[in-house]
C-alpha positions in Angstrom: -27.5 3.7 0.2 -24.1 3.2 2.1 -21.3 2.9 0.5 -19.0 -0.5 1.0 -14.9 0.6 1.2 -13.4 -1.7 -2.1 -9.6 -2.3 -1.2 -6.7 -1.7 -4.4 -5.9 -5.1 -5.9 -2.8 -4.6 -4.3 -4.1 -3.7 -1.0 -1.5 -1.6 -0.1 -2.6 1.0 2.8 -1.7 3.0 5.4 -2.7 1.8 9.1 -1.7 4.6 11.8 -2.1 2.5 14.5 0.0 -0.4 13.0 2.8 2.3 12.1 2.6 3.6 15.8 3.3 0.2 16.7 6.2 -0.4 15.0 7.7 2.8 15.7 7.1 2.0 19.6 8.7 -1.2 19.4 11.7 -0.3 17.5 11.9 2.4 20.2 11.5 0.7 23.0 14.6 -1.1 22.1 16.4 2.0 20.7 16.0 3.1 24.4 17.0 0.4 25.9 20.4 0.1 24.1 20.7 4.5 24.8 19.7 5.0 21.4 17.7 8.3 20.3 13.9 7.8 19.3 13.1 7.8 15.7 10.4 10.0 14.3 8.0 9.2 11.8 8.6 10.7 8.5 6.2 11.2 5.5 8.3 10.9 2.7 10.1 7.3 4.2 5.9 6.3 4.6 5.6 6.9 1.0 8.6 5.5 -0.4 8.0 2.5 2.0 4.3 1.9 0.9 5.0 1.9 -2.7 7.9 -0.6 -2.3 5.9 -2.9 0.1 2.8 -2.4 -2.6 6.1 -3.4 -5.8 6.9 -6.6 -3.5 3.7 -7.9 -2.8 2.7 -7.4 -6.6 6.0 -9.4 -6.9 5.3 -12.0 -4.5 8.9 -11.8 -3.3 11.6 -9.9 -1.5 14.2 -8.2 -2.6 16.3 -5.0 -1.5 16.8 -4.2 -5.1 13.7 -2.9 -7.2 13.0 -4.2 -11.1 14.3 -1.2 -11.9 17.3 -1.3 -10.3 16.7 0.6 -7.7 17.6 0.4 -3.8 16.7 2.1 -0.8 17.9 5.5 -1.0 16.9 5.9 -4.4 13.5 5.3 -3.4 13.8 7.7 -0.6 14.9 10.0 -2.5 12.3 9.6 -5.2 9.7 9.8 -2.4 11.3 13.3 -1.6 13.7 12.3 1.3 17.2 14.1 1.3 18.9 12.1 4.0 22.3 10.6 3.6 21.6 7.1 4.9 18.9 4.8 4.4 19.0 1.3 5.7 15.7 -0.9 4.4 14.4 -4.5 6.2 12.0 -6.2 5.0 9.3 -9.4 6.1 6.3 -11.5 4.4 3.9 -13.2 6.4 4.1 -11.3 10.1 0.1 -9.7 10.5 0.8 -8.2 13.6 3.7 -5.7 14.7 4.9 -7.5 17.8 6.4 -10.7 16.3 7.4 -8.8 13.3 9.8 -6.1 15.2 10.9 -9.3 17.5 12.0 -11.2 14.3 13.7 -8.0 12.9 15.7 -7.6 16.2 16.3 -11.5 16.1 18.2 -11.0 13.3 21.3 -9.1 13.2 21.7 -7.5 9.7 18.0 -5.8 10.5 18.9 -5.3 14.3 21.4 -3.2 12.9 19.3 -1.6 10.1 16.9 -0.4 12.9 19.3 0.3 16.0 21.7 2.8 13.3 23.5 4.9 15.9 22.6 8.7 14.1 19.2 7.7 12.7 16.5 9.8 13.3 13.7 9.2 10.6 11.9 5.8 10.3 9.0 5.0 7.0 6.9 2.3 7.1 5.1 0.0 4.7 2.6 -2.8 3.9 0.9 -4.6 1.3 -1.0 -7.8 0.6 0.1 -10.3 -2.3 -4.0 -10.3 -2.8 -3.0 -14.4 -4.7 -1.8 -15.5 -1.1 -3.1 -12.9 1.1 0.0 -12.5 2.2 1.2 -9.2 4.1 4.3 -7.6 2.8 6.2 -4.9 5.3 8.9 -2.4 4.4 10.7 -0.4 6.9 13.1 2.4 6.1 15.2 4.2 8.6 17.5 6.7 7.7 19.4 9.4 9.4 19.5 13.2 7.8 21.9 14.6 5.3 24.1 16.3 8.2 24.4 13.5 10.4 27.7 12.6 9.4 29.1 9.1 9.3 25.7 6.7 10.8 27.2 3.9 12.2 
């Protein structure tokens, strides 16, 4: 008998290829303003996940968890030890394309994703399973030697 895939209630996954995506849009444009590419990093993919998983289960967004919590404490949490970590954060977007356009169409997240000394990007997403509505969290951060980010 084969066996049907059941998703969380939260829905809450990881997608390589959406991930990939993102990372190669934000570092297309990295490039093109003489930026350094950011790598993927497993512990900013956790920390990212659960958050995008807490605001979907929420229904809202918010940079500052129920517990009281923001970015870098999550990061760190998630077992990340750098010394910045910028977070943005969308509803709604289903695909990567218009999602990094709107980030970049925005300056406070332009300049979460184009930090000068950032090296490590995480990323996120969940479904609000009430609205089917897709939740993305993005963390970039840059390592604990970096010195001053901006």
């Amino acid at each position: 008998m084969a066996q049907t895939a059941v998703a969380p209630s939260n829905a809450s996954y990881r997608n390589p290829a959406e991930t990939e995506a993102i990372l190669a849009l934000v570092n297309s444009v990295r490039r093109r303003e003489g930026l350094s590419e950011l790598k993927l990093d497993a512990a900013l993919t956790e920390a990212a996940t659960r958050y995008a998983a807490e605001l979907a289960a929420r229904g809202e967004l918010s940079h500052i968890g129920p517990d009281g919590s923001a970015p870098p404490d999550r990061a760190n949490a998630a077992g990340y030890s750098g010394r910045y970590v910028a977070e943005t954060l969308s509803a709604g977007y289903e695909e990567a394309s218009p999602l990094v356009d709107a980030w970049m169409d925005s300056p406070s997240h332009r300049a979460a994703l184009l930090l000068e000394r950032a090296s490590d990007l995480g990323v996120g997403r969940a479904v609000d399973p009430a609205r089917s509505e897709i939740y993305w969290t993005v963390l970039v951060a840059a390592p604990a030697d970096a010195g001053d980010p901006y």
